[in-house]
SEKOL-971511 format. One record per residue (C-alpha): residue in three letters; x, y, z; residue number from 0. Coordinates in nm, 3 decimals. Example, Ala and Ser with C-alpha at 12.3 -4.5 7.8 and 13.67 -1.06 7.14 Angstrom:
! SEKOL-971511
   r    east   north      up   k
 ALA   1.230  -0.450   0.780   0
 SER   1.367  -0.106   0.714   1
END
This chain:
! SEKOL-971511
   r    east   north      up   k
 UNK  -1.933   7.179   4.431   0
 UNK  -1.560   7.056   4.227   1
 UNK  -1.276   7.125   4.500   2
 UNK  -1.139   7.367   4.205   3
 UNK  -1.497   7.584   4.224   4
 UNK  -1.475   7.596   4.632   5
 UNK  -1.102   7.757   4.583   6
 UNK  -1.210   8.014   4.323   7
 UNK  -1.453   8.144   4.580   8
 UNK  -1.221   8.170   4.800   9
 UNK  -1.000   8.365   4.593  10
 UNK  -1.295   8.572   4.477  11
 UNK  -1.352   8.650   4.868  12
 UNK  -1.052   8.716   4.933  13
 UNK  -0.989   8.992   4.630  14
 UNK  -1.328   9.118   4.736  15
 UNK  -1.195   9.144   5.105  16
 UNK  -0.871   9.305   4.969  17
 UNK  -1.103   9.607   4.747  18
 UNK  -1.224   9.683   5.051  19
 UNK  -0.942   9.747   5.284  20
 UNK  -0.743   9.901   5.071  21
 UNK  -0.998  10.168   5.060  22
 UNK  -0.900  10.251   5.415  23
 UNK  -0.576  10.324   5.618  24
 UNK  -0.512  10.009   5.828  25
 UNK  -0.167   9.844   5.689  26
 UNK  -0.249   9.548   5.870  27
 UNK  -0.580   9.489   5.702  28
 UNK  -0.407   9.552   5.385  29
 UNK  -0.102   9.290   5.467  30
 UNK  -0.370   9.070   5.594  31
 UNK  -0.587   9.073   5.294  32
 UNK  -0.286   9.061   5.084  33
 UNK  -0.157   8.739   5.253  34
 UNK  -0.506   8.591   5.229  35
 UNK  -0.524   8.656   4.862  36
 UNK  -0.160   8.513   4.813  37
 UNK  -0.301   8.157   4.995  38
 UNK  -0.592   8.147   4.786  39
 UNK  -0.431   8.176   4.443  40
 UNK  -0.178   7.931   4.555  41
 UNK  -0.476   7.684   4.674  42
 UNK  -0.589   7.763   4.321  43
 UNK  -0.264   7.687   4.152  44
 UNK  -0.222   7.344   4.406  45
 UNK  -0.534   7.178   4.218  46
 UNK  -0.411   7.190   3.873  47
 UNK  -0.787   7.149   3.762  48
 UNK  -0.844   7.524   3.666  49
 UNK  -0.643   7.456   3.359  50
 UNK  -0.906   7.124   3.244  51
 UNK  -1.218   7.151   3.430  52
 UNK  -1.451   7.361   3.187  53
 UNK  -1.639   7.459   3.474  54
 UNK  -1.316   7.590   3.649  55
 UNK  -1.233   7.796   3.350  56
 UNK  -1.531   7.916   3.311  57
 UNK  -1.519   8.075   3.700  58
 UNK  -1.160   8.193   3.634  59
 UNK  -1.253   8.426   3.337  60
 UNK  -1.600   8.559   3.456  61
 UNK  -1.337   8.692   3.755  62
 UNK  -1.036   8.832   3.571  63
 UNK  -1.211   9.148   3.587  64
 UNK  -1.239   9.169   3.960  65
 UNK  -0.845   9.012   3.909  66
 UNK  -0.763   9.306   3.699  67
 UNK  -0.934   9.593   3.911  68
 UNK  -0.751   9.451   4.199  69
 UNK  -0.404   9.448   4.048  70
 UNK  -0.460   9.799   3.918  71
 UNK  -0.601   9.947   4.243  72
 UNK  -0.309   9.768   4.434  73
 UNK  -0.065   9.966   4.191  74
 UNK  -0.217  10.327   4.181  75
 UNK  -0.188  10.353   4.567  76
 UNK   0.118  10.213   4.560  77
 UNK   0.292  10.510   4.345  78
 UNK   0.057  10.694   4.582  79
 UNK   0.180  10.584   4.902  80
 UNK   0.545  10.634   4.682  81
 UNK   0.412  10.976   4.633  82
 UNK   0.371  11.051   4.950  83
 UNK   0.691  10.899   5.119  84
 UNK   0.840  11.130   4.849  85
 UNK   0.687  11.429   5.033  86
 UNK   0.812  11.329   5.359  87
 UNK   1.148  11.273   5.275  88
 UNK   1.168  11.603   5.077  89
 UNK   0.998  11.774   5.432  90
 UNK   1.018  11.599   5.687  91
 UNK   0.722  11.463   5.895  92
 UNK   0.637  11.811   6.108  93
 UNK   0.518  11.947   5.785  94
 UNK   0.394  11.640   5.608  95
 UNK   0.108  11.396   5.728  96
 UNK   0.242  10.995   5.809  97
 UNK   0.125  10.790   5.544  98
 UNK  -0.052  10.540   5.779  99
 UNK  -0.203  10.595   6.106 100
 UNK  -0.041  10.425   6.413 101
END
Protein backbone atom coordinates (compact mmCIF):
# COMPACT_ATOMS: atom_id res chain seq x y z
CA UNK A 1 0.00 0.00 0.00
CA UNK A 2 1.52 3.98 -1.18
CA UNK A 3 2.80 5.57 2.25
CA UNK A 4 0.04 8.37 1.26
CA UNK A 5 -2.93 5.41 1.35
CA UNK A 6 -1.49 4.01 4.91
CA UNK A 7 -1.90 7.84 6.31
CA UNK A 8 -5.43 8.31 4.96
CA UNK A 9 -6.42 5.31 7.00
CA UNK A 10 -5.12 6.57 9.66
CA UNK A 11 -6.88 9.71 9.44
CA UNK A 12 -10.05 7.84 8.53
CA UNK A 13 -9.50 5.90 12.01
CA UNK A 14 -8.89 8.45 13.73
CA UNK A 15 -12.21 10.67 12.60
CA UNK A 16 -14.01 7.39 13.08
CA UNK A 17 -12.49 7.17 16.70
CA UNK A 18 -13.36 10.90 17.22
CA UNK A 19 -17.55 10.18 16.03
CA UNK A 20 -17.51 8.00 18.59
CA UNK A 21 -16.33 9.73 21.66
CA UNK A 22 -17.82 12.63 21.14
CA UNK A 23 -21.01 10.79 21.51
CA UNK A 24 -20.16 10.40 25.16
CA UNK A 25 -19.04 12.64 28.15
CA UNK A 26 -15.32 11.87 28.68
CA UNK A 27 -13.28 15.27 27.77
CA UNK A 28 -10.29 13.33 27.72
CA UNK A 29 -11.42 10.91 25.08
CA UNK A 30 -12.57 13.84 23.19
CA UNK A 31 -9.00 15.84 23.59
CA UNK A 32 -7.47 12.56 22.89
CA UNK A 33 -9.26 11.80 19.74
CA UNK A 34 -8.96 15.33 18.79
CA UNK A 35 -5.12 15.31 19.13
CA UNK A 36 -5.01 12.00 17.25
CA UNK A 37 -6.96 13.41 14.40
CA UNK A 38 -4.72 16.65 14.40
CA UNK A 39 -1.40 14.08 13.92
CA UNK A 40 -2.98 12.27 11.26
CA UNK A 41 -3.96 15.13 8.96
CA UNK A 42 -0.60 16.57 9.54
CA UNK A 43 1.05 13.00 8.57
CA UNK A 44 -1.27 13.52 5.61
CA UNK A 45 -0.19 17.01 4.79
CA UNK A 46 3.87 15.82 5.51
CA UNK A 47 3.66 13.47 2.26
CA UNK A 48 2.70 15.98 -0.23
CA UNK A 49 1.47 12.96 -2.45
CA UNK A 50 -2.34 13.43 -1.74
CA UNK A 51 -2.21 16.35 -4.04
CA UNK A 52 -0.54 13.90 -7.28
CA UNK A 53 -1.10 10.39 -6.49
CA UNK A 54 -4.55 9.59 -8.27
CA UNK A 55 -4.98 6.91 -5.95
CA UNK A 56 -4.48 9.35 -2.95
CA UNK A 57 -7.10 11.62 -4.30
CA UNK A 58 -9.23 9.27 -4.95
CA UNK A 59 -9.19 8.10 -0.92
CA UNK A 60 -9.33 11.79 0.10
CA UNK A 61 -12.73 12.51 -1.63
CA UNK A 62 -14.58 9.12 -1.03
CA UNK A 63 -13.83 10.53 2.85
CA UNK A 64 -14.77 14.20 2.81
CA UNK A 65 -18.04 13.07 3.86
CA UNK A 66 -16.97 11.37 7.02
CA UNK A 67 -14.53 14.88 7.03
CA UNK A 68 -17.61 16.93 6.82
CA UNK A 69 -19.90 15.01 9.41
CA UNK A 70 -17.04 15.29 11.73
CA UNK A 71 -16.46 19.01 11.45
CA UNK A 72 -20.19 19.59 11.77
CA UNK A 73 -20.76 17.27 14.77
CA UNK A 74 -17.58 18.86 16.43
CA UNK A 75 -19.42 22.35 15.97
CA UNK A 76 -23.10 21.60 17.07
CA UNK A 77 -21.85 20.37 20.53
CA UNK A 78 -19.68 22.93 20.73
CA UNK A 79 -22.51 25.84 20.76
CA UNK A 80 -24.02 23.07 22.91
CA UNK A 81 -21.51 22.74 25.47
CA UNK A 82 -21.59 26.99 24.91
CA UNK A 83 -25.18 26.54 25.65
CA UNK A 84 -24.83 25.03 28.54
CA UNK A 85 -21.88 27.00 30.20
CA UNK A 86 -24.40 29.79 29.41
CA UNK A 87 -26.84 28.16 31.86
CA UNK A 88 -24.40 27.84 34.52
CA UNK A 89 -23.15 31.11 34.53
CA UNK A 90 -26.70 32.62 34.42
CA UNK A 91 -27.46 29.95 37.69
CA UNK A 92 -24.94 28.84 39.11
CA UNK A 93 -23.93 25.11 39.39
CA UNK A 94 -26.49 24.06 42.51
CA UNK A 95 -29.22 24.49 40.05
CA UNK A 96 -27.56 23.57 36.81
CA UNK A 97 -25.88 20.12 35.90
CA UNK A 98 -21.65 20.36 35.15
CA UNK A 99 -21.17 20.02 31.66
CA UNK A 100 -18.69 17.08 32.00
CA UNK A 101 -18.48 14.50 34.57
CA UNK A 102 -15.37 14.47 36.87
Amino acid sequence: MPLGLAALDDLFDAFEDLREVLDGYDALAIETASNRVSHAAAAVRAIGAWRSDPAVVERLSAMLPLLESARVRVNLLSDHVGQRLSILAAHGAQRAPLTYGR
